[in-house]
Biopython code that builds the backbone (N, CA, C, O; Angstrom):
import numpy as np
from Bio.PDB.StructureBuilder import StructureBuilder

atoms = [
    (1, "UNK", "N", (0.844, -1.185, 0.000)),
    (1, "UNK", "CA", (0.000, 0.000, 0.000)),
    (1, "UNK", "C", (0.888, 1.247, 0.000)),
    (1, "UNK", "O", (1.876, 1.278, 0.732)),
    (2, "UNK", "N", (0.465, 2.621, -1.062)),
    (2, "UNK", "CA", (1.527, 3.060, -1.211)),
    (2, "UNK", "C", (0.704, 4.294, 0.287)),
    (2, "UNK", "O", (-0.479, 4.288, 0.628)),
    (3, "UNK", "N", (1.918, 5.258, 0.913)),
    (3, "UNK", "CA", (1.234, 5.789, 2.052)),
    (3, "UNK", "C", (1.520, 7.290, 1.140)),
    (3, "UNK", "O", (2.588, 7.544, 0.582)),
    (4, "UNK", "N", (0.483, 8.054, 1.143)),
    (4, "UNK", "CA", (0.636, 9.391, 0.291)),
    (4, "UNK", "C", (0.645, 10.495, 1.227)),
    (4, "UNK", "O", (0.277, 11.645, 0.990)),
    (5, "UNK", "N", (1.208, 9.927, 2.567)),
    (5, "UNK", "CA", (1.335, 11.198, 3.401)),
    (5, "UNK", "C", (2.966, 10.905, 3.898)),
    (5, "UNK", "O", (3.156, 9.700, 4.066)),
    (6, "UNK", "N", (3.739, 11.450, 4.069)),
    (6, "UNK", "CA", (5.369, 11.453, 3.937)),
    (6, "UNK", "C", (6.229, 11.926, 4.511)),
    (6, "UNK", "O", (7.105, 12.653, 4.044)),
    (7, "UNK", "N", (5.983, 11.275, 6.549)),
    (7, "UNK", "CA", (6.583, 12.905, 7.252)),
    (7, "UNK", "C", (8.007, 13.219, 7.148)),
    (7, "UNK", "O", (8.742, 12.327, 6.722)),
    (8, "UNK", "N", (8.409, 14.117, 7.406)),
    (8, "UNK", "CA", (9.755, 14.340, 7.115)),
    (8, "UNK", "C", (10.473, 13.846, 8.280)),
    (8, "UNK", "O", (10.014, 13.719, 9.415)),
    (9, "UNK", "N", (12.064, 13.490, 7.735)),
    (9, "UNK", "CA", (12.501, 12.683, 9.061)),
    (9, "UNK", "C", (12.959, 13.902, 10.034)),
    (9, "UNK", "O", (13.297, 15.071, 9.847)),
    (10, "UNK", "N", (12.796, 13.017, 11.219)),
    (10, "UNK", "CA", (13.586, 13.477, 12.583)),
    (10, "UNK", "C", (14.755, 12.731, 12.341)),
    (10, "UNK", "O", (15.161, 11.727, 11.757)),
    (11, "UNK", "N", (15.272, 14.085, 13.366)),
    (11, "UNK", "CA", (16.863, 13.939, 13.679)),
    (11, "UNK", "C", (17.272, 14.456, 14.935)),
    (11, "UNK", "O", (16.929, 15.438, 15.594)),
    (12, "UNK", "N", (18.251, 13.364, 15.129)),
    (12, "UNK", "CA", (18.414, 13.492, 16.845)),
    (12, "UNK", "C", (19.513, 14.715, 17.251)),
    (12, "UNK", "O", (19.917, 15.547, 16.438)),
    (13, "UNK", "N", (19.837, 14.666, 18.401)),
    (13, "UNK", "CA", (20.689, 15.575, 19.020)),
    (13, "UNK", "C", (21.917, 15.146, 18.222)),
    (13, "UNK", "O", (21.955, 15.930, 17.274)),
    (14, "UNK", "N", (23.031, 14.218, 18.122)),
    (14, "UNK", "CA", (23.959, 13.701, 17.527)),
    (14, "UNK", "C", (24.219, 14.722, 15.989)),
    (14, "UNK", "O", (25.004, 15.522, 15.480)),
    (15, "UNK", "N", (23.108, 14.098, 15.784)),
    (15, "UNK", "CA", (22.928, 14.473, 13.907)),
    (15, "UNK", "C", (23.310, 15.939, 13.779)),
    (15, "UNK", "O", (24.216, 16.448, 13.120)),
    (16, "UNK", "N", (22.216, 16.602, 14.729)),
    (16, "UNK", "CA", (21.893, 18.379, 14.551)),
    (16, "UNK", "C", (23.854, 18.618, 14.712)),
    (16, "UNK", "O", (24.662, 19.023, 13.876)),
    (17, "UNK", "N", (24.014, 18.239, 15.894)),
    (17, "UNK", "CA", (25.533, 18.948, 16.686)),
    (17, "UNK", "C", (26.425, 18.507, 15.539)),
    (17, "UNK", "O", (27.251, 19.394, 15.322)),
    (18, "UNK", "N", (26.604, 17.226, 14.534)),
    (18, "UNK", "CA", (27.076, 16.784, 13.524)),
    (18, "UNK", "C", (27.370, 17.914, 12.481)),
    (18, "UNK", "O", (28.417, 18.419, 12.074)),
    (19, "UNK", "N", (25.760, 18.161, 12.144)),
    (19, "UNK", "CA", (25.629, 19.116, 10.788)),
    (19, "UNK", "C", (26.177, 20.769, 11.006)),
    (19, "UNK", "O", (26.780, 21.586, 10.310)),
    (20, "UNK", "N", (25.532, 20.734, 12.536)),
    (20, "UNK", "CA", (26.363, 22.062, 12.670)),
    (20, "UNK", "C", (27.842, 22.457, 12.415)),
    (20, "UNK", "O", (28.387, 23.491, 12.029)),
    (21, "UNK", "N", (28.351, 21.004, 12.849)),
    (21, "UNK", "CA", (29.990, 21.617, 12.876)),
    (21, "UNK", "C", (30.454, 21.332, 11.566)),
    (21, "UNK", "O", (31.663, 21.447, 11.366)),
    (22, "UNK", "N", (29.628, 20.943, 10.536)),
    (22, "UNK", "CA", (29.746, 20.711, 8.759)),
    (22, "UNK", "C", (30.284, 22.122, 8.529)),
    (22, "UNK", "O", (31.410, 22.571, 8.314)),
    (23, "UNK", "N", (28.507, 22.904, 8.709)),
    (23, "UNK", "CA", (28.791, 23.821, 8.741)),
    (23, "UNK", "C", (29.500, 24.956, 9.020)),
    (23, "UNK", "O", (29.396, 26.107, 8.598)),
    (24, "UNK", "N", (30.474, 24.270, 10.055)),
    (24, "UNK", "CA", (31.102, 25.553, 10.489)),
    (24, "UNK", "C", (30.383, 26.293, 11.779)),
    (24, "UNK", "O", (30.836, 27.427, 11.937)),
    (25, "UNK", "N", (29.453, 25.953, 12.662)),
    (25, "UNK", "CA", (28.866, 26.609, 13.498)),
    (25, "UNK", "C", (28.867, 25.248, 14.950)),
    (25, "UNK", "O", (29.015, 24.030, 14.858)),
    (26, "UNK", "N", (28.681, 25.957, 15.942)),
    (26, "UNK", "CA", (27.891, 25.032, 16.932)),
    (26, "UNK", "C", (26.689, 24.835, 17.523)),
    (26, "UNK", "O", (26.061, 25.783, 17.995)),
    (27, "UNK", "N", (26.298, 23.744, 17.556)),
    (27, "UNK", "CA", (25.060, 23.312, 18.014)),
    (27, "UNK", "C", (24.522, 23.534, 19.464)),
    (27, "UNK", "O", (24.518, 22.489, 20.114)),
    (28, "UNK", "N", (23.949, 24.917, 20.304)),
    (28, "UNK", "CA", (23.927, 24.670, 21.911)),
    (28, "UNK", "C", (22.702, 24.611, 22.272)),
    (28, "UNK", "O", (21.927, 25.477, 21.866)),
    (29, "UNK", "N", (22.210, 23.460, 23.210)),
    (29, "UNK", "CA", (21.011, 23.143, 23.095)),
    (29, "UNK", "C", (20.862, 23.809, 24.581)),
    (29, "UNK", "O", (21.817, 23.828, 25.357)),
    (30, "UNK", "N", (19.458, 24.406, 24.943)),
    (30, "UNK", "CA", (19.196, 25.031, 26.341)),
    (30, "UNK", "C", (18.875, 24.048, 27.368)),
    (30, "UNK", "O", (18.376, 22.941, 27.572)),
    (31, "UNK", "N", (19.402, 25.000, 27.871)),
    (31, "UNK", "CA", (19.838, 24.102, 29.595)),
    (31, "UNK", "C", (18.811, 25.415, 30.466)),
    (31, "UNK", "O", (18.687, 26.604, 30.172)),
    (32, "UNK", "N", (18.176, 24.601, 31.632)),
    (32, "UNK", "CA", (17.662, 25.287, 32.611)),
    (32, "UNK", "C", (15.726, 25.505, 32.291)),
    (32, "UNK", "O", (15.066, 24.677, 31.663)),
    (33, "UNK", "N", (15.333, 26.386, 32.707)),
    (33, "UNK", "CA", (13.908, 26.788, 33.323)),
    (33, "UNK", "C", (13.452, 27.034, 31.982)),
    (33, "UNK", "O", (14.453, 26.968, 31.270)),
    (34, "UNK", "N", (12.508, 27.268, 31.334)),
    (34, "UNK", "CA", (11.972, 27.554, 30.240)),
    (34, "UNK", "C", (11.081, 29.028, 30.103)),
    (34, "UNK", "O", (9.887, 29.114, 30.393)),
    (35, "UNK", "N", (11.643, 29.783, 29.768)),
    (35, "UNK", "CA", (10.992, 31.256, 29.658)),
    (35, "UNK", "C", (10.986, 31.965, 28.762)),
    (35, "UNK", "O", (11.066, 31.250, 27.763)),
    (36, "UNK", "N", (10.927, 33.251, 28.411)),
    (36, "UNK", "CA", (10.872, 33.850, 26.952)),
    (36, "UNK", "C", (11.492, 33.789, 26.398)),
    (36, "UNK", "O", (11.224, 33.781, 25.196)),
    (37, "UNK", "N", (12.872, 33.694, 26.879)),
    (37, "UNK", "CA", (14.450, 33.805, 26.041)),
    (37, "UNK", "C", (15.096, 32.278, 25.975)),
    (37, "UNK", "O", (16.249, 32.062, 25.603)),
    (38, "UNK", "N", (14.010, 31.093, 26.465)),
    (38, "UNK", "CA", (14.909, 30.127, 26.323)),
    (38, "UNK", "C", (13.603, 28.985, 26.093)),
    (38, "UNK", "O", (12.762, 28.766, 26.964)),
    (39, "UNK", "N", (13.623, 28.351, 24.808)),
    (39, "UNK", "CA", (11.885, 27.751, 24.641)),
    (39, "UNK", "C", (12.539, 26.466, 24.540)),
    (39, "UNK", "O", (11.806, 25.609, 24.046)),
    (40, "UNK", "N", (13.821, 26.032, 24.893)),
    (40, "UNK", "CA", (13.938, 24.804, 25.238)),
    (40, "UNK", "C", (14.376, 23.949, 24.176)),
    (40, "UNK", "O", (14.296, 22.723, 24.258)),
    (41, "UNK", "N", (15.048, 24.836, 22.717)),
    (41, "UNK", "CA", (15.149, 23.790, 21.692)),
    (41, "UNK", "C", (17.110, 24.241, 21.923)),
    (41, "UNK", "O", (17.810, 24.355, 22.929)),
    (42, "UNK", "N", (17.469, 24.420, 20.044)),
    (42, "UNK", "CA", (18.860, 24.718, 20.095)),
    (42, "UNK", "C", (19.171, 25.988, 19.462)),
    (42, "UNK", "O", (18.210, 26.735, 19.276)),
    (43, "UNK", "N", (20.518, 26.449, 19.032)),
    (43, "UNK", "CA", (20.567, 27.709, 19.079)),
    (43, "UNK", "C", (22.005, 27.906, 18.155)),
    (43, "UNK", "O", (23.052, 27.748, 18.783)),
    (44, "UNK", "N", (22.090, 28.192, 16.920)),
    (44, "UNK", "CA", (23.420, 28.179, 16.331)),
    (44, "UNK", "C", (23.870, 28.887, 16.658)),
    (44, "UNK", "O", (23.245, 29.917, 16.911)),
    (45, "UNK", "N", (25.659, 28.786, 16.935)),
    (45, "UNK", "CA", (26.481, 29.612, 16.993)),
    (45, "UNK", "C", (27.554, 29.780, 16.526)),
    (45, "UNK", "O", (28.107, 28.749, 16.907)),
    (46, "UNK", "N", (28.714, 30.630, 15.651)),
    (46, "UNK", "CA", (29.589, 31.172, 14.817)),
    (46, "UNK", "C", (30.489, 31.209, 15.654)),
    (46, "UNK", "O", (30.329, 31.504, 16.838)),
    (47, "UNK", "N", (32.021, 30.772, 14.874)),
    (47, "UNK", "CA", (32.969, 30.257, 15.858)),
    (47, "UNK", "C", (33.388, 32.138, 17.026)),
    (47, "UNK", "O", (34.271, 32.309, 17.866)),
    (48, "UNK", "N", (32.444, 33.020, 16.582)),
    (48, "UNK", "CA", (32.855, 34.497, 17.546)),
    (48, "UNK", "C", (31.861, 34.474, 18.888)),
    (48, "UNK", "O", (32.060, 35.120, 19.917)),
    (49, "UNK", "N", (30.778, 33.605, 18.636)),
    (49, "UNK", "CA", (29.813, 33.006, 19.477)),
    (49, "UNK", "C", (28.588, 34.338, 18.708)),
    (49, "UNK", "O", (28.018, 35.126, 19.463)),
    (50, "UNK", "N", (28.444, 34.364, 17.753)),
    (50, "UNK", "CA", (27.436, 34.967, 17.000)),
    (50, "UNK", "C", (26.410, 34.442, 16.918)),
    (50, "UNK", "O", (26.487, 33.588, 16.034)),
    (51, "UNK", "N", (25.283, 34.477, 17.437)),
    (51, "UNK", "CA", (24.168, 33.616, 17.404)),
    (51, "UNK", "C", (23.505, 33.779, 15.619)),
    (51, "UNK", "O", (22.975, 34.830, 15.260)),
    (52, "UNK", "N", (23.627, 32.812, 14.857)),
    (52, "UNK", "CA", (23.329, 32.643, 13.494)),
    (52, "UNK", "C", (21.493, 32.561, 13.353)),
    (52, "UNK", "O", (20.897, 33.508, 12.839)),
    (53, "UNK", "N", (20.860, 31.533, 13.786)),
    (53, "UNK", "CA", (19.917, 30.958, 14.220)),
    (53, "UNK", "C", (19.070, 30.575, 15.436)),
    (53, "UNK", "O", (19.707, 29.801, 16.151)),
    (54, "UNK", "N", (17.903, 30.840, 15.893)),
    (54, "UNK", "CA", (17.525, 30.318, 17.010)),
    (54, "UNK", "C", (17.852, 31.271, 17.991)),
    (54, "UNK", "O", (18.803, 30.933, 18.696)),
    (55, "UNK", "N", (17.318, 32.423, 18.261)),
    (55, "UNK", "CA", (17.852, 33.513, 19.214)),
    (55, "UNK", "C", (17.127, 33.011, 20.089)),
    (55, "UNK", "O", (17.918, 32.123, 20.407)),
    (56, "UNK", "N", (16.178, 32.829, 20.812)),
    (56, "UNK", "CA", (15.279, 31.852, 21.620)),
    (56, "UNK", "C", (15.244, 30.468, 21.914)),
    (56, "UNK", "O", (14.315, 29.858, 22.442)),
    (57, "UNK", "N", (16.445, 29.978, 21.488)),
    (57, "UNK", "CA", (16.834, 28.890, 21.982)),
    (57, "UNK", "C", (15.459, 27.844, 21.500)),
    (57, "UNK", "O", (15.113, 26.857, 22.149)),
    (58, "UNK", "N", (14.508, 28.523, 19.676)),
    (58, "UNK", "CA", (13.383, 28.054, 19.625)),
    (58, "UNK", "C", (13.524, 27.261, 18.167)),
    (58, "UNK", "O", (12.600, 27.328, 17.355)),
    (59, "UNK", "N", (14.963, 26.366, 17.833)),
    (59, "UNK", "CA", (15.005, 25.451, 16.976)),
    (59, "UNK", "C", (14.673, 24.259, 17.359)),
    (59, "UNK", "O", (14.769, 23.896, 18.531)),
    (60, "UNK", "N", (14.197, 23.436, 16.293)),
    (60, "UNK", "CA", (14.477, 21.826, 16.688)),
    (60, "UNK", "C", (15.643, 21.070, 16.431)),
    (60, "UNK", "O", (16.511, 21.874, 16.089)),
    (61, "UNK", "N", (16.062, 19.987, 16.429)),
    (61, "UNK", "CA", (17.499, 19.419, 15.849)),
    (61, "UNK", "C", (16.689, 19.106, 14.028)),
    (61, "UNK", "O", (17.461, 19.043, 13.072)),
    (62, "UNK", "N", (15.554, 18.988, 13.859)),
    (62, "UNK", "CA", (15.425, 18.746, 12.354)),
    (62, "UNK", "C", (15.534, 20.242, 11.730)),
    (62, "UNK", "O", (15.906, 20.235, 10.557)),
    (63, "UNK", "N", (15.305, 21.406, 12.238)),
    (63, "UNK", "CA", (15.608, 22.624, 11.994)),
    (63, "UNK", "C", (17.158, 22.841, 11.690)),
    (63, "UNK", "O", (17.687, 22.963, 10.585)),
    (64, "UNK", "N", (17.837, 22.862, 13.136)),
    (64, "UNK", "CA", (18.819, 22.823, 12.645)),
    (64, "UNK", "C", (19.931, 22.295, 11.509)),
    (64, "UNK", "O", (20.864, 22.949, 11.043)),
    (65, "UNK", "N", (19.504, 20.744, 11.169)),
    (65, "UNK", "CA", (19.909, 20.032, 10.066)),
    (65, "UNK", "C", (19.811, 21.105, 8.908)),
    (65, "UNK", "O", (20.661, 21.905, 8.519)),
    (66, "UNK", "N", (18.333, 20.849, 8.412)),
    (66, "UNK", "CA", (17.927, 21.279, 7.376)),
    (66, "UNK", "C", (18.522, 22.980, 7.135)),
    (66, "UNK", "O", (19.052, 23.298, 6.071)),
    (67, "UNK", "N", (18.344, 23.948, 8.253)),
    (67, "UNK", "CA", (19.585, 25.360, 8.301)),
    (67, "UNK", "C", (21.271, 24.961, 7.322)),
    (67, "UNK", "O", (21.872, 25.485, 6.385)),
    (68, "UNK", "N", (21.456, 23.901, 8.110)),
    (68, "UNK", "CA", (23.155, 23.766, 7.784)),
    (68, "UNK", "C", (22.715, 22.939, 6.210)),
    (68, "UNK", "O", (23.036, 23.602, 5.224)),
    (69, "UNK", "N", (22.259, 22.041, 6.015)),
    (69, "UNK", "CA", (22.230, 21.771, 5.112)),
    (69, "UNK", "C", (22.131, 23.065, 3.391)),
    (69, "UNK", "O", (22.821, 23.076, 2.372)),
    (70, "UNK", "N", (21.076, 23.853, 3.787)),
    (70, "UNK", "CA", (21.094, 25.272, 3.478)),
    (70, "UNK", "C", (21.951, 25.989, 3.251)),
    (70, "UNK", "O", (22.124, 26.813, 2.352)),
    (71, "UNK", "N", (22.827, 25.526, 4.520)),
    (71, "UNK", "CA", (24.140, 26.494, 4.395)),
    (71, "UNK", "C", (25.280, 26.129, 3.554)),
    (71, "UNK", "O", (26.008, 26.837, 2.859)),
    (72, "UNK", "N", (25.274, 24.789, 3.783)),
    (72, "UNK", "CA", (26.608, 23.797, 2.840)),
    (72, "UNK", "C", (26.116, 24.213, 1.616)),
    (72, "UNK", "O", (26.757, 24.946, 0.863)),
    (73, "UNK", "N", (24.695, 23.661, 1.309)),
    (73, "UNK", "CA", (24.282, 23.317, -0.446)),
    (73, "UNK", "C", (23.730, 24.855, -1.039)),
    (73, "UNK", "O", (22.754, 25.040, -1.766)),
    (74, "UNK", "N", (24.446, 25.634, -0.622)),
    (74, "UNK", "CA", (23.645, 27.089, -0.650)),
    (74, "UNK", "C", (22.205, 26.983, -1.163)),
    (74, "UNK", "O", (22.189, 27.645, -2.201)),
    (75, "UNK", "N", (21.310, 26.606, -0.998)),
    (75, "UNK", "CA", (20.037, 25.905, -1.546)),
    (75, "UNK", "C", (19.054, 27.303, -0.901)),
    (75, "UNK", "O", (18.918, 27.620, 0.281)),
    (76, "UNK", "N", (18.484, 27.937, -2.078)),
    (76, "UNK", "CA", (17.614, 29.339, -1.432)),
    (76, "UNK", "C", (16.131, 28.610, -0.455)),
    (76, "UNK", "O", (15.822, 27.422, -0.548)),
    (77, "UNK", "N", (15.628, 29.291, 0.143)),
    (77, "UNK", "CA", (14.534, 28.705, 1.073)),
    (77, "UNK", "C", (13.152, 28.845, 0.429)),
    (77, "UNK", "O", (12.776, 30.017, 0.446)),
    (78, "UNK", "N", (12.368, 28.077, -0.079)),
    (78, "UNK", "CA", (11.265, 28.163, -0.697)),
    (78, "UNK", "C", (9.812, 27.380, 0.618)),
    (78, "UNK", "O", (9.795, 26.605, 1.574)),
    (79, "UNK", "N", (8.645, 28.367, -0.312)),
    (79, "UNK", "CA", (7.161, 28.238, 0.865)),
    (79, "UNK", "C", (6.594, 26.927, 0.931)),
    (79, "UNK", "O", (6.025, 26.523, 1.945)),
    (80, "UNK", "N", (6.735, 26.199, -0.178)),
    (80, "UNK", "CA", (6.405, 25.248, -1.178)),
    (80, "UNK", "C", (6.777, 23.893, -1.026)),
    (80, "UNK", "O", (6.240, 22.909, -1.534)),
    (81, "UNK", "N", (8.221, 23.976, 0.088)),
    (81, "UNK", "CA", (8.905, 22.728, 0.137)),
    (81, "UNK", "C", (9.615, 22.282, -0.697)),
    (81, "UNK", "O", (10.203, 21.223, -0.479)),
    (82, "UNK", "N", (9.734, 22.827, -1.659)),
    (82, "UNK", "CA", (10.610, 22.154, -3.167)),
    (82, "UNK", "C", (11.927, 22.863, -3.315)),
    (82, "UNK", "O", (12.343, 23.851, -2.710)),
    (83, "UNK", "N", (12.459, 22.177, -4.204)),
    (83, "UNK", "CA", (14.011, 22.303, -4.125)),
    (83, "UNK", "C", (14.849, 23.055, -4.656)),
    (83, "UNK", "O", (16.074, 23.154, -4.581)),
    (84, "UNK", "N", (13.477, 23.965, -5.605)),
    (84, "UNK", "CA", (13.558, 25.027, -6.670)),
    (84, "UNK", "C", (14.389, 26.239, -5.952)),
    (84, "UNK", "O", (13.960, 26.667, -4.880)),
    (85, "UNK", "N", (15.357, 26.696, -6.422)),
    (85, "UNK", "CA", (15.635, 27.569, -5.986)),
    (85, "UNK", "C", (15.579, 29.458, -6.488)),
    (85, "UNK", "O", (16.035, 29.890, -7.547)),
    (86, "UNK", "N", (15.124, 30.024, -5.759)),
    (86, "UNK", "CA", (14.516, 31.064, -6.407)),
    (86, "UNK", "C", (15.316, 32.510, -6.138)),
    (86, "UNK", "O", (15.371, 33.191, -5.115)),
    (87, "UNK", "N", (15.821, 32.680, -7.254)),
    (87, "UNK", "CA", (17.004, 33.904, -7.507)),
    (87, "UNK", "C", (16.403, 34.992, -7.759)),
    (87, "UNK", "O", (15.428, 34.837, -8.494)),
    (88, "UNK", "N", (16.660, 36.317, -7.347)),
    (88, "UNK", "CA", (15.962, 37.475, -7.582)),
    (88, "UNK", "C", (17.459, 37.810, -8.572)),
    (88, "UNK", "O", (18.634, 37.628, -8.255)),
    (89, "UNK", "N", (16.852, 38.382, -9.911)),
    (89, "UNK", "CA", (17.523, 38.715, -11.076)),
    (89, "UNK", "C", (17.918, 40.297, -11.851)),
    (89, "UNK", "O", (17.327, 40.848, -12.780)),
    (90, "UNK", "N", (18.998, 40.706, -11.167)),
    (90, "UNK", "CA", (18.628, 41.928, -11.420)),
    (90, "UNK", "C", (20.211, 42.210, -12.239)),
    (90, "UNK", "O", (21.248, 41.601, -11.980)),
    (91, "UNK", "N", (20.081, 43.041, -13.029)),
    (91, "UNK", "CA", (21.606, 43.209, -13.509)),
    (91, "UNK", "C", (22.005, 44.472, -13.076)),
    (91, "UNK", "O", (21.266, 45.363, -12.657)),
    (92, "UNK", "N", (23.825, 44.511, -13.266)),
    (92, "UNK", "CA", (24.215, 45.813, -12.400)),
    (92, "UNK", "C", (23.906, 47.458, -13.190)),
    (92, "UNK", "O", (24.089, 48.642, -12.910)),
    (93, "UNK", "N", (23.398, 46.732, -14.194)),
    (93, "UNK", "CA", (22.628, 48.540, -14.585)),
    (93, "UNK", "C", (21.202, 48.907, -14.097)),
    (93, "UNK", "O", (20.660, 49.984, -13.847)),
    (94, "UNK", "N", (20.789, 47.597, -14.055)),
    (94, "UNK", "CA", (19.689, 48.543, -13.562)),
    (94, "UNK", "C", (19.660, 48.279, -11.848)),
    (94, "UNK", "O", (18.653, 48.697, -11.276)),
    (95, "UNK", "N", (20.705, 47.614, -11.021)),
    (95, "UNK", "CA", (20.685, 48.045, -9.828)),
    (95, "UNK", "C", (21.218, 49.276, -10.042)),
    (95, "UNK", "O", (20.408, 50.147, -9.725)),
    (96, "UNK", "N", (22.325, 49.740, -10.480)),
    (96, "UNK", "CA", (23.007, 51.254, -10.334)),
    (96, "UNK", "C", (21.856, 52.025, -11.116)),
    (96, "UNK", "O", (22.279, 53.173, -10.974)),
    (97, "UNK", "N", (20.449, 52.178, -11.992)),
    (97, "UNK", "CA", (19.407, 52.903, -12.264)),
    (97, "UNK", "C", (18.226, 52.865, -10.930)),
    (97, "UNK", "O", (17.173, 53.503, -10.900)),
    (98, "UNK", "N", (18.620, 52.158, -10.134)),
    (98, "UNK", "CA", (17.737, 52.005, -9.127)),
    (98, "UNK", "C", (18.178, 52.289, -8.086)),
    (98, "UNK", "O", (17.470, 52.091, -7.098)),
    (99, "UNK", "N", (19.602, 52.899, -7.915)),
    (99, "UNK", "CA", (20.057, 53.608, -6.559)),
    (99, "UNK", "C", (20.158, 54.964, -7.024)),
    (99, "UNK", "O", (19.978, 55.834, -6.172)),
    (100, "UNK", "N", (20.443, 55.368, -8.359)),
    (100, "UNK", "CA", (20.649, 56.720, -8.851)),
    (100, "UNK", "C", (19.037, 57.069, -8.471)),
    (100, "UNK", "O", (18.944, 58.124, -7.844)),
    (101, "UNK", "N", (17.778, 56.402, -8.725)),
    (101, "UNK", "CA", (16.515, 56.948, -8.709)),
    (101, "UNK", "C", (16.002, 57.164, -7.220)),
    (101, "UNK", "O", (15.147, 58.000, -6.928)),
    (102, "UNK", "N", (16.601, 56.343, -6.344)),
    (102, "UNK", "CA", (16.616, 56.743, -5.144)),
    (102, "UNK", "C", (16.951, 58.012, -4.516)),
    (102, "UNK", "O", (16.279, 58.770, -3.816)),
    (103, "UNK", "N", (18.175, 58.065, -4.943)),
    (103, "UNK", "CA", (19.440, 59.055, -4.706)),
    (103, "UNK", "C", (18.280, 60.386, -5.072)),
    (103, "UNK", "O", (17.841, 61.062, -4.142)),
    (104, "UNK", "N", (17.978, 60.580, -6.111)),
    (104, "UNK", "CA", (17.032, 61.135, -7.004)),
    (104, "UNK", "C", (16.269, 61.837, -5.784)),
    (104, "UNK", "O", (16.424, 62.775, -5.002)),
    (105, "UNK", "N", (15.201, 60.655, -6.136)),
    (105, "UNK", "CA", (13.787, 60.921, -4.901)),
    (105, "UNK", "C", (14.175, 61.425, -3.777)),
    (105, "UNK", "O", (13.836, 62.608, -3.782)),
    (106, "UNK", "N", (14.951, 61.035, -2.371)),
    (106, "UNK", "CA", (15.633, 61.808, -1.692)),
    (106, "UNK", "C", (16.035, 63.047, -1.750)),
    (106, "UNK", "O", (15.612, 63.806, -0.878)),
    (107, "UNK", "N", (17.105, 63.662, -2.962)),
    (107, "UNK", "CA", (17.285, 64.959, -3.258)),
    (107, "UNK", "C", (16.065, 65.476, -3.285)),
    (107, "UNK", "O", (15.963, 66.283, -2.361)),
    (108, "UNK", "N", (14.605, 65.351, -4.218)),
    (108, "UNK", "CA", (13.752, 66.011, -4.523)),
    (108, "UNK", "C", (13.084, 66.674, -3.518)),
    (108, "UNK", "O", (12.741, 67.846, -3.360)),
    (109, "UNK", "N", (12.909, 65.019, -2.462)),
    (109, "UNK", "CA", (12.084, 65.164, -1.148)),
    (109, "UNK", "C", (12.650, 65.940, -0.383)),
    (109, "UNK", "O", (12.047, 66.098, 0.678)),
    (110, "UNK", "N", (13.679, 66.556, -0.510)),
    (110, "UNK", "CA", (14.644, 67.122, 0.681)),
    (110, "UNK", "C", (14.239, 68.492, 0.239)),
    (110, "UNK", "O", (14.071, 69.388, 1.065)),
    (111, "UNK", "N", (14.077, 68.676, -1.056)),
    (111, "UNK", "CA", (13.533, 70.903, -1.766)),
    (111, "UNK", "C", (12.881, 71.149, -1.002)),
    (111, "UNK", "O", (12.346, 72.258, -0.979)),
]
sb = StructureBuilder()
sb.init_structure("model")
sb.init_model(0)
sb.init_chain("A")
sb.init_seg("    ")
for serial, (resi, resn, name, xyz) in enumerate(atoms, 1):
    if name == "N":
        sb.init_residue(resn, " ", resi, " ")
    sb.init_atom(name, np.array(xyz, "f"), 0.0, 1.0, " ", f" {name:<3s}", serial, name[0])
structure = sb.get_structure()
């Protein structure tokens, strides 16, 4: 019987702290009482102790995976679930026509 519902896997503590250090970051999972600033999941951090992810200590370890994975496969983040990755396309003339028109509007707004 085929099952047409498909949850996505879990991943344990091991895995997450694994992928993190792929990435280049560490995995710190919260310790202590559970309150606004600490919801009890994990929390990336950059070898300066830069919190990357999870300022609330409000990741899961399948969060975290899927983050680093993101991060290795530079893979853009889509609503959709799919693997498509979606590039905003702009070339450098008309970004530099679109800061000059700024630049612009500002001066005007300022008469």
């Amino acid at each position: 019987m085929n099952n047409l519902l498909v949850m996505p896997p879990q991943y344990t503590d091991a895995q997450a702290r694994r992928w993190a250090r792929k990435a280049d970051y560490r995995a710190v999972k919260a310790r202590g009482k559970q309150h606004i600033n600490n919801r009890g999941g994990y929390q990336l951090v950059d070898d300066c102790n830069n919190v990357v992810a999870g300022v609330n200590f409000d990741l899961t370890a399948t969060e975290v995976v899927e983050f680093c994975k993101r991060e290795l496969h530079d893979e853009a983040m889509t609503d959709d679930g799919s693997d498509v990755s979606i590039q905003p396309v702009v070339s450098p003339e008309e970004w530099a026509e679109l800061i000059t028109d700024v630049a612009v509007n500002l001066m005007e707004s300022e008469q």
